[in-house]
mmCIF file of the N, C-alpha and C atoms, coordinates in Angstrom:
data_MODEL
# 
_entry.id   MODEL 
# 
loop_
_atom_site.group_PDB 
_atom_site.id 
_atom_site.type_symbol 
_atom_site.label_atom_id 
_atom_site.label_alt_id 
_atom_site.label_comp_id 
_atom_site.label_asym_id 
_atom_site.label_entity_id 
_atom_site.label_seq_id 
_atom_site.pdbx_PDB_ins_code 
_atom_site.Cartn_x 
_atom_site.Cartn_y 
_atom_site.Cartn_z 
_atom_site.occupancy 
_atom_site.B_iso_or_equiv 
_atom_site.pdbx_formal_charge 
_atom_site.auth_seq_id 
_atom_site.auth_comp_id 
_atom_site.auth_asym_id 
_atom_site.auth_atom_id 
_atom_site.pdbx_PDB_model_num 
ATOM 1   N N  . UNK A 1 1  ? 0.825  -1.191 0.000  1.00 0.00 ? 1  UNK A N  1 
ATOM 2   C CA . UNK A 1 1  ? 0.000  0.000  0.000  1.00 0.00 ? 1  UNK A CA 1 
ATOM 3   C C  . UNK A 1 1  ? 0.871  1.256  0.000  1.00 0.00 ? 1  UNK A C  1 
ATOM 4   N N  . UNK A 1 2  ? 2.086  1.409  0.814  1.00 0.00 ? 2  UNK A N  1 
ATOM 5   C CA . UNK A 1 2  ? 2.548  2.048  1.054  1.00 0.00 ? 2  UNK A CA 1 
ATOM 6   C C  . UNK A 1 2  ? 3.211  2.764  -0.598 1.00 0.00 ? 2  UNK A C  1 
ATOM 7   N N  . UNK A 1 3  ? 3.970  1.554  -1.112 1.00 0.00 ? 3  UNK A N  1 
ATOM 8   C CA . UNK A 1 3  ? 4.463  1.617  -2.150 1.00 0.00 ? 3  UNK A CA 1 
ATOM 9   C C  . UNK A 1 3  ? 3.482  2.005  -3.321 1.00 0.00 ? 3  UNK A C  1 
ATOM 10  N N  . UNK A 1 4  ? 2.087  1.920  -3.419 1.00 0.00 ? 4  UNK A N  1 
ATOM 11  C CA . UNK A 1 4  ? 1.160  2.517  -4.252 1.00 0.00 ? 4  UNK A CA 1 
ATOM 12  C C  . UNK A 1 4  ? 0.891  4.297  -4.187 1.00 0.00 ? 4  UNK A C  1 
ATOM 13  N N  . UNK A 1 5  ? 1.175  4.497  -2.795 1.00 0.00 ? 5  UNK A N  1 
ATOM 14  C CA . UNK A 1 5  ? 1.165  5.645  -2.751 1.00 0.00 ? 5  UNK A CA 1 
ATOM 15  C C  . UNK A 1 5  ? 2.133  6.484  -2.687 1.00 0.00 ? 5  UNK A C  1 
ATOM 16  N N  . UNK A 1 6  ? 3.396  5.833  -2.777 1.00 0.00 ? 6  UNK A N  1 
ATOM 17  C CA . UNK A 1 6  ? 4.537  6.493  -3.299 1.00 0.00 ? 6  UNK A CA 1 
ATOM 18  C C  . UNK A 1 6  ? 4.520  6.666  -4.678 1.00 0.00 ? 6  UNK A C  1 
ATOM 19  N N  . UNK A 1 7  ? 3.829  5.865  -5.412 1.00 0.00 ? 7  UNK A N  1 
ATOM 20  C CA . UNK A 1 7  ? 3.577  5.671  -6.853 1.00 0.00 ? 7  UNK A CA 1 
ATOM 21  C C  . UNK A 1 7  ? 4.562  5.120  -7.881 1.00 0.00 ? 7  UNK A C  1 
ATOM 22  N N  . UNK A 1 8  ? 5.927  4.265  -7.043 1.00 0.00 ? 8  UNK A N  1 
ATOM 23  C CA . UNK A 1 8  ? 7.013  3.688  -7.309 1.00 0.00 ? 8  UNK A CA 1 
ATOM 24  C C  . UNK A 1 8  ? 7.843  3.573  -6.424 1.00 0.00 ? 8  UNK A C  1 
ATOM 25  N N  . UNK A 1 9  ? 8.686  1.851  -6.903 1.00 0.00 ? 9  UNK A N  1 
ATOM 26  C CA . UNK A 1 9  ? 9.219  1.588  -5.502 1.00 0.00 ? 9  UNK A CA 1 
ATOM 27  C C  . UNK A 1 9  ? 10.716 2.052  -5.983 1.00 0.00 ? 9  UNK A C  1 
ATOM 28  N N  . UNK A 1 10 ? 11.213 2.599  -4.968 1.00 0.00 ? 10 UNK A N  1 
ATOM 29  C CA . UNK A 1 10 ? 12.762 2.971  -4.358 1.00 0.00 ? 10 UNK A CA 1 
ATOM 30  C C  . UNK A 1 10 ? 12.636 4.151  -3.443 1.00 0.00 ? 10 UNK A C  1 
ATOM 31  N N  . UNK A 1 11 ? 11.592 4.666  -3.133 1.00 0.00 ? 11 UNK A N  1 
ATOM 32  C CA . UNK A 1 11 ? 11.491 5.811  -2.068 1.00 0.00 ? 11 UNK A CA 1 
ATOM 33  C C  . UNK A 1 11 ? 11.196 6.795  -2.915 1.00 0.00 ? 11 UNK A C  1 
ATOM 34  N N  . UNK A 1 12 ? 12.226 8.116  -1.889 1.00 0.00 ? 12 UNK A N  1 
ATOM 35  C CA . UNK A 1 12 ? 12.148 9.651  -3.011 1.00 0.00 ? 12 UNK A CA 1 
ATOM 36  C C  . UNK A 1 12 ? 13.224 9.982  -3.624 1.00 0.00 ? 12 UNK A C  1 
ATOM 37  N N  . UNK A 1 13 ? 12.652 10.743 -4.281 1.00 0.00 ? 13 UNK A N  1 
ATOM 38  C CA . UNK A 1 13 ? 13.398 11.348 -5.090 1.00 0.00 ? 13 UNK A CA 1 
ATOM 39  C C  . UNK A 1 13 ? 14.646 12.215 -4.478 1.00 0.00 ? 13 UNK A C  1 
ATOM 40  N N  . UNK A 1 14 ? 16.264 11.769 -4.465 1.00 0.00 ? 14 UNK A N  1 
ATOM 41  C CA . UNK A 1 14 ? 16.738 12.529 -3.595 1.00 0.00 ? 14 UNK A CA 1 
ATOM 42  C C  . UNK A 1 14 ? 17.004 14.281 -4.150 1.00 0.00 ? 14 UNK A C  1 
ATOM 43  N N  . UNK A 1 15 ? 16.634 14.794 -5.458 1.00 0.00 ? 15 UNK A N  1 
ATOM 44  C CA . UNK A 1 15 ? 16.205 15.645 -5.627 1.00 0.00 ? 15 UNK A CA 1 
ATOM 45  C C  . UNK A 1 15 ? 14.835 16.696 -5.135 1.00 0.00 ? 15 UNK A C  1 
ATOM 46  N N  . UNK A 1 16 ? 13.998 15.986 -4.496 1.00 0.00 ? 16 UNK A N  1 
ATOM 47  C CA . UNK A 1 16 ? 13.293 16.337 -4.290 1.00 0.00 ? 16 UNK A CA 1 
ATOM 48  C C  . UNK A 1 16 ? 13.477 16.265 -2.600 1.00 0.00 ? 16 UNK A C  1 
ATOM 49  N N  . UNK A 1 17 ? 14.099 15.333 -1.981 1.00 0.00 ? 17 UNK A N  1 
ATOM 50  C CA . UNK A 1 17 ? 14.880 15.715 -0.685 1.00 0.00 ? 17 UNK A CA 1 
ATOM 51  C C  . UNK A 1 17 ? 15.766 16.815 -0.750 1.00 0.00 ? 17 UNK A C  1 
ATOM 52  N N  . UNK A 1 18 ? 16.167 16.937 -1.539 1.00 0.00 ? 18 UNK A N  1 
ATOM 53  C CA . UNK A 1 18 ? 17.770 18.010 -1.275 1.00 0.00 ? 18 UNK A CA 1 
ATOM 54  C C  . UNK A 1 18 ? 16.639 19.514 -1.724 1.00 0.00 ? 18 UNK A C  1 
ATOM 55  N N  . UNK A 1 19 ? 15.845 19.574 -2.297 1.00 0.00 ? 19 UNK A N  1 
ATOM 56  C CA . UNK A 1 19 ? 15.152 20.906 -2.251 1.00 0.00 ? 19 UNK A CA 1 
ATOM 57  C C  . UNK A 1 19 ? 14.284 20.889 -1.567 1.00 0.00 ? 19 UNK A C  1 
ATOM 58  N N  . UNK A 1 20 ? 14.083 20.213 -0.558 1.00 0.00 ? 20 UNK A N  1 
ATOM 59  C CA . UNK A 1 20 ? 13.086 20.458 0.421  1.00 0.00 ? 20 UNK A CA 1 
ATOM 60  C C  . UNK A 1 20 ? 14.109 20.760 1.587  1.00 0.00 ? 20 UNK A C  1 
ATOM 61  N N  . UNK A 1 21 ? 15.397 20.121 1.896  1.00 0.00 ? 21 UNK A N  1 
ATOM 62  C CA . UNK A 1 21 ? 16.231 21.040 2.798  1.00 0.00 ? 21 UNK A CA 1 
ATOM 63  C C  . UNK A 1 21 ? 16.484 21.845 2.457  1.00 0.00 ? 21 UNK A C  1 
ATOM 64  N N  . UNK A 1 22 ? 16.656 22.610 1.386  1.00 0.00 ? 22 UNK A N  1 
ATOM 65  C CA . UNK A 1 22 ? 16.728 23.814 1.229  1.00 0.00 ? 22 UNK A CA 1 
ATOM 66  C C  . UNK A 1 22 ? 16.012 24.583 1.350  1.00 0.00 ? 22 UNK A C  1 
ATOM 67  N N  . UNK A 1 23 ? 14.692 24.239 1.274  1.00 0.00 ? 23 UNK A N  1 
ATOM 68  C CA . UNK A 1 23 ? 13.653 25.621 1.257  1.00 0.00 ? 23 UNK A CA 1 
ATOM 69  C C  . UNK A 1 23 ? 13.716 25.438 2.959  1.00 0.00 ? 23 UNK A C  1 
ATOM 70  N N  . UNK A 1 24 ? 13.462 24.197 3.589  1.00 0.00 ? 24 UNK A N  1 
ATOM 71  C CA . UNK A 1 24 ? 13.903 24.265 4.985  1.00 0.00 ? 24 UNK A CA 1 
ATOM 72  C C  . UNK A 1 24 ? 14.545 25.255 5.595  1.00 0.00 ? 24 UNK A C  1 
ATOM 73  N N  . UNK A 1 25 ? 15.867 25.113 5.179  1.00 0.00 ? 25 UNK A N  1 
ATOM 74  C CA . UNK A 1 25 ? 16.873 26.347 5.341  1.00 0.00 ? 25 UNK A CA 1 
ATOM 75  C C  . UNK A 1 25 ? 16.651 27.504 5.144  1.00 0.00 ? 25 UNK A C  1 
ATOM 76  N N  . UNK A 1 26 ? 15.956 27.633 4.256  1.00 0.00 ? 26 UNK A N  1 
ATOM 77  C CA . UNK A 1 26 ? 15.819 28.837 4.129  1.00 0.00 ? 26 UNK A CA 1 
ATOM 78  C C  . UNK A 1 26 ? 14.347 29.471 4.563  1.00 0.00 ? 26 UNK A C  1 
ATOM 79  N N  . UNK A 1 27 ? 13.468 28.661 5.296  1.00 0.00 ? 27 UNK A N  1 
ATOM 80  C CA . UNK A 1 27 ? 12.543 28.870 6.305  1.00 0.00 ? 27 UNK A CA 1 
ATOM 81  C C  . UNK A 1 27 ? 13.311 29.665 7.335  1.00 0.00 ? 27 UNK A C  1 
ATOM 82  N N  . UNK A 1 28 ? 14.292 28.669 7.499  1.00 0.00 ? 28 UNK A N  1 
ATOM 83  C CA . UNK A 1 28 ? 14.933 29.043 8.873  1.00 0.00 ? 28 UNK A CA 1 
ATOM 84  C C  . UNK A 1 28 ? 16.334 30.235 8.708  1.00 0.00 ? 28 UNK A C  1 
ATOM 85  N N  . UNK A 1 29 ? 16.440 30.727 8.260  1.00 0.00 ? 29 UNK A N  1 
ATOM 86  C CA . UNK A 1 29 ? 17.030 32.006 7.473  1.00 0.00 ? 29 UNK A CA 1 
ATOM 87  C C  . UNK A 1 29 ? 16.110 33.177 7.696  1.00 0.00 ? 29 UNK A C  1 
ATOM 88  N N  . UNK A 1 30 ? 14.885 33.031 7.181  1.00 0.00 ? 30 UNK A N  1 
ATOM 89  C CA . UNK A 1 30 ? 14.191 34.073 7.227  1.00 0.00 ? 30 UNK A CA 1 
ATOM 90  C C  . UNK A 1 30 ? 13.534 34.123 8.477  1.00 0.00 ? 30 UNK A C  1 
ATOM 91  N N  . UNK A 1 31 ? 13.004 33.193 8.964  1.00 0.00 ? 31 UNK A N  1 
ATOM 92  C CA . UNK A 1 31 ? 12.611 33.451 10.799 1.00 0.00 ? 31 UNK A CA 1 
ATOM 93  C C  . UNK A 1 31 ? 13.773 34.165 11.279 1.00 0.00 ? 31 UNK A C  1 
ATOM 94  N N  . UNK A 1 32 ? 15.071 33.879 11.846 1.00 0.00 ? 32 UNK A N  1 
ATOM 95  C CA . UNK A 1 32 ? 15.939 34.383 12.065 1.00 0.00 ? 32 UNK A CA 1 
ATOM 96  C C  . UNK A 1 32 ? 16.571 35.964 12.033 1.00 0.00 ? 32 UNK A C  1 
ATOM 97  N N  . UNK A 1 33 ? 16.047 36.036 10.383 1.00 0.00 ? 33 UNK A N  1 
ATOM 98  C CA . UNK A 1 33 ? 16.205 37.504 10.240 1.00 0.00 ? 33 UNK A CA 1 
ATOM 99  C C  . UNK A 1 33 ? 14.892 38.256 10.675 1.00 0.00 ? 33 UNK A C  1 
ATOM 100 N N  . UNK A 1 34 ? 13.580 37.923 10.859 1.00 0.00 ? 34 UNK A N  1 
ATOM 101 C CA . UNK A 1 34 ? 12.605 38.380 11.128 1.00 0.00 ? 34 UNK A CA 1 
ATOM 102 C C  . UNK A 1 34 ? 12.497 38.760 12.479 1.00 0.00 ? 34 UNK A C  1 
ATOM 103 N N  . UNK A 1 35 ? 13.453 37.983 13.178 1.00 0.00 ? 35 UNK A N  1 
ATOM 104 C CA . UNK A 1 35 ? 13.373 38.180 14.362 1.00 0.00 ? 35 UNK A CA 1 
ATOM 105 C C  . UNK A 1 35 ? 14.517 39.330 14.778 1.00 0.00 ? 35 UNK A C  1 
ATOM 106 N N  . UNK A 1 36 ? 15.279 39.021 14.351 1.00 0.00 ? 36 UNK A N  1 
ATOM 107 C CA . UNK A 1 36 ? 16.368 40.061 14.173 1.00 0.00 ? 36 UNK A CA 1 
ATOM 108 C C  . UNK A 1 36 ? 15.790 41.489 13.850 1.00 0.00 ? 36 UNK A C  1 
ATOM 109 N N  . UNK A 1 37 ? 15.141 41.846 12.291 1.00 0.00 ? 37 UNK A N  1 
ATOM 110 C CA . UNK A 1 37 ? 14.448 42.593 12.442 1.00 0.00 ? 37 UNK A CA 1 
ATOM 111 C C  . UNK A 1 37 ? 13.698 43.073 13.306 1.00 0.00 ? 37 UNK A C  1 
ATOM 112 N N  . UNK A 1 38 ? 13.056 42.292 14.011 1.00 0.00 ? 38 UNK A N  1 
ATOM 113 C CA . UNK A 1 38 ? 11.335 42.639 14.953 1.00 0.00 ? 38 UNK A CA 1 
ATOM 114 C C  . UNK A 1 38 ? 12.590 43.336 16.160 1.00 0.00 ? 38 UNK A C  1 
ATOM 115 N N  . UNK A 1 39 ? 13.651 42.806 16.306 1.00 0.00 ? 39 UNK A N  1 
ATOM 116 C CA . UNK A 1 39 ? 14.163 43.373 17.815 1.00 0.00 ? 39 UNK A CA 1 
ATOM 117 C C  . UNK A 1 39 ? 15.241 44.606 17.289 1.00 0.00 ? 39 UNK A C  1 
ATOM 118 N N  . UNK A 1 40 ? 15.560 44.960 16.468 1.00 0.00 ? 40 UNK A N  1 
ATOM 119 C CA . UNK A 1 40 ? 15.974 46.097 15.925 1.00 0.00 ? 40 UNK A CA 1 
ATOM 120 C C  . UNK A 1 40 ? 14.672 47.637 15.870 1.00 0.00 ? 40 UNK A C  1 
ATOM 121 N N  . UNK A 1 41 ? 13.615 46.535 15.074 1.00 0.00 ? 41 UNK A N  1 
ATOM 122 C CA . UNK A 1 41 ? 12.513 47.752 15.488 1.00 0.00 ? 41 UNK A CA 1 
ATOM 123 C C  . UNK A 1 41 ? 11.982 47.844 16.685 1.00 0.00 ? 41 UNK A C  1 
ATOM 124 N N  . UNK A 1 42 ? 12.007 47.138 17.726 1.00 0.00 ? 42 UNK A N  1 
ATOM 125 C CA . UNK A 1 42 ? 11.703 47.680 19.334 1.00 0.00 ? 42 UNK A CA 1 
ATOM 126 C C  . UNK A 1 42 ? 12.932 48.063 19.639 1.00 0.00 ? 42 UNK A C  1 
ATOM 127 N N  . UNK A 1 43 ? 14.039 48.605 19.598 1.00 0.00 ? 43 UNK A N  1 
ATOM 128 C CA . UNK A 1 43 ? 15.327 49.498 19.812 1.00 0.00 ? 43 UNK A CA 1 
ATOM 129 C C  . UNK A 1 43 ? 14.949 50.495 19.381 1.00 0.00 ? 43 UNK A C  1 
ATOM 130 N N  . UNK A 1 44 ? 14.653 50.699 17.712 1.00 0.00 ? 44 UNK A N  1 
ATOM 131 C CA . UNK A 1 44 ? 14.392 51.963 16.903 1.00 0.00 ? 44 UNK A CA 1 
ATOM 132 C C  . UNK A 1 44 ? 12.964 52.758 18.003 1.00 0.00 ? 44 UNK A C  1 
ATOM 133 N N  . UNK A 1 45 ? 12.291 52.022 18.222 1.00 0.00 ? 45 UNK A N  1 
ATOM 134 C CA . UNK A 1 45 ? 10.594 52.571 18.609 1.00 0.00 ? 45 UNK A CA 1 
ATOM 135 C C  . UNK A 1 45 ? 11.110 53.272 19.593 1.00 0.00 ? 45 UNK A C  1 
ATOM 136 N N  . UNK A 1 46 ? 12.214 52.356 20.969 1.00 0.00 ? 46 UNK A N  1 
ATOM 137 C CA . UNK A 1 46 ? 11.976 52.270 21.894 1.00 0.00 ? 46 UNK A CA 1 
ATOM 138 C C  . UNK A 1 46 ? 13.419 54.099 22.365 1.00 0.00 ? 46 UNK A C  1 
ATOM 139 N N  . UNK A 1 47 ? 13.953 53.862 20.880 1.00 0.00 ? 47 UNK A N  1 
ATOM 140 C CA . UNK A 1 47 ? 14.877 55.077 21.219 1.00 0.00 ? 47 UNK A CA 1 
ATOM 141 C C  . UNK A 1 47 ? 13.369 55.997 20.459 1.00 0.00 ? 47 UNK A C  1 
ATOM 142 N N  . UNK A 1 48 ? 12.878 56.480 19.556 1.00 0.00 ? 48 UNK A N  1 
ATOM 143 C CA . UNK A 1 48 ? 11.989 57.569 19.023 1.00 0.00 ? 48 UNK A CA 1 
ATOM 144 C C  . UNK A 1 48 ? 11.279 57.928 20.261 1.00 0.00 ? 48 UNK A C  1 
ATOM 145 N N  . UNK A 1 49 ? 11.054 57.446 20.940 1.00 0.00 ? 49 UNK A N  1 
ATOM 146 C CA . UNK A 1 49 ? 9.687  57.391 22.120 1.00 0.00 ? 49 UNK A CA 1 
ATOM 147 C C  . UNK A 1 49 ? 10.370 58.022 23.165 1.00 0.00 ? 49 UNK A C  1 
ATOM 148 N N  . UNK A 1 50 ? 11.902 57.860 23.042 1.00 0.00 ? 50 UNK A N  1 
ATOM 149 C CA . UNK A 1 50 ? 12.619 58.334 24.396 1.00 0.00 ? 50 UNK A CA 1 
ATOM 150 C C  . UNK A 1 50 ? 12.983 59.887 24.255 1.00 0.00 ? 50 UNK A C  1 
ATOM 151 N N  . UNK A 1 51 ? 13.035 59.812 22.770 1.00 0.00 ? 51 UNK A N  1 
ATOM 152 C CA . UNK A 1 51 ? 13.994 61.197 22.137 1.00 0.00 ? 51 UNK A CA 1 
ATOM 153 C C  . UNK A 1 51 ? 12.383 62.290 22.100 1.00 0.00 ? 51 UNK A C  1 
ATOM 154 N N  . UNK A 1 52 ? 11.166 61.752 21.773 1.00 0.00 ? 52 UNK A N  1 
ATOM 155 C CA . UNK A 1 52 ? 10.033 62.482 21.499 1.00 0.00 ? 52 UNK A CA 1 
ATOM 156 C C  . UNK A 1 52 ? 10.120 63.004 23.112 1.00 0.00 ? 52 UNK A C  1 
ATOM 157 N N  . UNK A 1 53 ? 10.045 61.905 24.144 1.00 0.00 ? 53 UNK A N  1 
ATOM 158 C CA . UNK A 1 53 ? 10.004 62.861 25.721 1.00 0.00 ? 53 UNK A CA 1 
ATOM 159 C C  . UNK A 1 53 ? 10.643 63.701 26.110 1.00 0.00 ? 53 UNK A C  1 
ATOM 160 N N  . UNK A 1 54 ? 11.893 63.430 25.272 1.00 0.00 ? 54 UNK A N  1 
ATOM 161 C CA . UNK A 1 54 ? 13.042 64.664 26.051 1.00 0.00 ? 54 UNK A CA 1 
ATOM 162 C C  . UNK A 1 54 ? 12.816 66.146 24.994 1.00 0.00 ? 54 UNK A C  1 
ATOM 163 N N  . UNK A 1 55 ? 12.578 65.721 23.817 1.00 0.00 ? 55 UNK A N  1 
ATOM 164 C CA . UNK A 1 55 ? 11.894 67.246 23.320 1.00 0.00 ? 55 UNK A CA 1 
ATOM 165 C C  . UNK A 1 55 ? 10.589 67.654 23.610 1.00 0.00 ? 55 UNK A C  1 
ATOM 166 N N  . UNK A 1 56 ? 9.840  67.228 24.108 1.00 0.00 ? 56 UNK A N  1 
ATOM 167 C CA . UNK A 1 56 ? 8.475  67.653 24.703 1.00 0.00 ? 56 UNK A CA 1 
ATOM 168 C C  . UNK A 1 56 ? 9.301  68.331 26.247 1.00 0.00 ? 56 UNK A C  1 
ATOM 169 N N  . UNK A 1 57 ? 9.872  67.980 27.119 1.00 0.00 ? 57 UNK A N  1 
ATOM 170 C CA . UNK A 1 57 ? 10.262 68.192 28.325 1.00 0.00 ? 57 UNK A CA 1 
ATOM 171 C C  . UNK A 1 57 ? 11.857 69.204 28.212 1.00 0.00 ? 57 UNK A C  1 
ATOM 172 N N  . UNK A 1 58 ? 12.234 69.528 27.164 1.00 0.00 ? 58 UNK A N  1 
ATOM 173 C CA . UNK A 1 58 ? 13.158 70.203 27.060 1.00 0.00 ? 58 UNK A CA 1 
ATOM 174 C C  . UNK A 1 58 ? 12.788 71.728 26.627 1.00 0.00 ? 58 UNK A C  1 
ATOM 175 N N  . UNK A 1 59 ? 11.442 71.490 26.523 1.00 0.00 ? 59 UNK A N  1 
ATOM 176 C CA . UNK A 1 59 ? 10.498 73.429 26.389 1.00 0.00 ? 59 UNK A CA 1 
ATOM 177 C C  . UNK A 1 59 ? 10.350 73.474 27.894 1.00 0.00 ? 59 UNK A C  1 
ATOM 178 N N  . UNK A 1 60 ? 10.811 74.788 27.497 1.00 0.00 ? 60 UNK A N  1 
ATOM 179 C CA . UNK A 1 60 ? 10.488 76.185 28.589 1.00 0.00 ? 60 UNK A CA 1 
ATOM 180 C C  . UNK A 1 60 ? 9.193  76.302 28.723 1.00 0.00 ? 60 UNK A C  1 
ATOM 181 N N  . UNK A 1 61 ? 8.053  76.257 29.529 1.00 0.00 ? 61 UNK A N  1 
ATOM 182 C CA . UNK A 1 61 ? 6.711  76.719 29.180 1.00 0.00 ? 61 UNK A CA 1 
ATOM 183 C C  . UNK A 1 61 ? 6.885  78.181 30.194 1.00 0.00 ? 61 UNK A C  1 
ATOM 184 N N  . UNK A 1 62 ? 7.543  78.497 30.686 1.00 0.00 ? 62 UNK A N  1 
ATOM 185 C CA . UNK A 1 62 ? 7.719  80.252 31.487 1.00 0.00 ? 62 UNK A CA 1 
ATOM 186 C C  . UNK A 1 62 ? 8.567  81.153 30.215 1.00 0.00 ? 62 UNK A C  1 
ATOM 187 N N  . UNK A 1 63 ? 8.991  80.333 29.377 1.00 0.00 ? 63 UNK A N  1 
ATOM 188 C CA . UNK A 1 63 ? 9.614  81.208 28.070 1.00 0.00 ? 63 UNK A CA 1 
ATOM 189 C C  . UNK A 1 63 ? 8.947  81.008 26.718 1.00 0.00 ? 63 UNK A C  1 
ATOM 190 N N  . UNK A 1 64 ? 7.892  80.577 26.754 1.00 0.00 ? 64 UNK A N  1 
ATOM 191 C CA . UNK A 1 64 ? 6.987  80.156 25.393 1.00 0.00 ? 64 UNK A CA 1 
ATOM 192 C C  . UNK A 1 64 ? 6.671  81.497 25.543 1.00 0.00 ? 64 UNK A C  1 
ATOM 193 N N  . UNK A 1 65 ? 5.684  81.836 23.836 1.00 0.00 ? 65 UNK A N  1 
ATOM 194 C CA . UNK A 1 65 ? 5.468  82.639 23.115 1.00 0.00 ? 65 UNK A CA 1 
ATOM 195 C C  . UNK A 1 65 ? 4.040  81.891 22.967 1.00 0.00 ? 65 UNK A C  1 
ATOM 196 N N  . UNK A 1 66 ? 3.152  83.182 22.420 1.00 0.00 ? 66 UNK A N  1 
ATOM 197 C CA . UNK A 1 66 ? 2.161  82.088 22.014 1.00 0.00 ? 66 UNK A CA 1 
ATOM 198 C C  . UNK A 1 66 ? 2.175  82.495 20.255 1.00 0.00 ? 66 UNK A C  1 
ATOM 199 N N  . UNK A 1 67 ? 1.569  81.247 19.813 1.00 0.00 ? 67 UNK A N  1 
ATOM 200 C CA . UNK A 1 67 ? 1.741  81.582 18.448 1.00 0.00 ? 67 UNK A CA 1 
ATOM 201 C C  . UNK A 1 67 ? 0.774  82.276 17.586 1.00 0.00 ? 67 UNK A C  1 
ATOM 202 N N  . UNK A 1 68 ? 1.234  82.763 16.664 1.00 0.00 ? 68 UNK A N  1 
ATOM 203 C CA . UNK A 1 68 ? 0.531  83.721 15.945 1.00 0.00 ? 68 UNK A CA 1 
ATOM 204 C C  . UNK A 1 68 ? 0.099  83.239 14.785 1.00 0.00 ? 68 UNK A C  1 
ATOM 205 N N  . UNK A 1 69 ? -1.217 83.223 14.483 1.00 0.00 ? 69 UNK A N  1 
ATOM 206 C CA . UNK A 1 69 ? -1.675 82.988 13.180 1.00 0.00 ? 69 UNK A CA 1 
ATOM 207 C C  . UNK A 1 69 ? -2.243 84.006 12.333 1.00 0.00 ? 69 UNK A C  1 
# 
């Protein structure tokens, strides 16, 4: 049965093994960098968010102006 649903006997195709570790690999390539990415952009966020407080908190509000339209 087994062999019917392989649809010929000697197993697989080791072509068709050797590109399935590869796309494997390269599953696991791109998780890797995704993750890499994802923790580069919580650094990037996590510095914008820090730098936005210190220019909100680095005005004078006893030396503001008000603005003119």
């Amino acid at each position: 049965m087994a062999k019917a649903l392989l649809g010929y006997v000697g197993g697989s195709d080791p072509r068709v093994l050797a590109e399935m570790r590869r796309l494997q690999q390269r599953v696991q390539d791109l998780e890797s960098e995704l993750v890499r990415m994802q923790a580069e952009n919580d650094a990037l966020s996590a510095a914008a968010r820090h730098d936005s407080v210190l220019d909100v908190d680095s005005i004078d509000v006893s030396k503001a102006e008000p603005v003119l339209t």
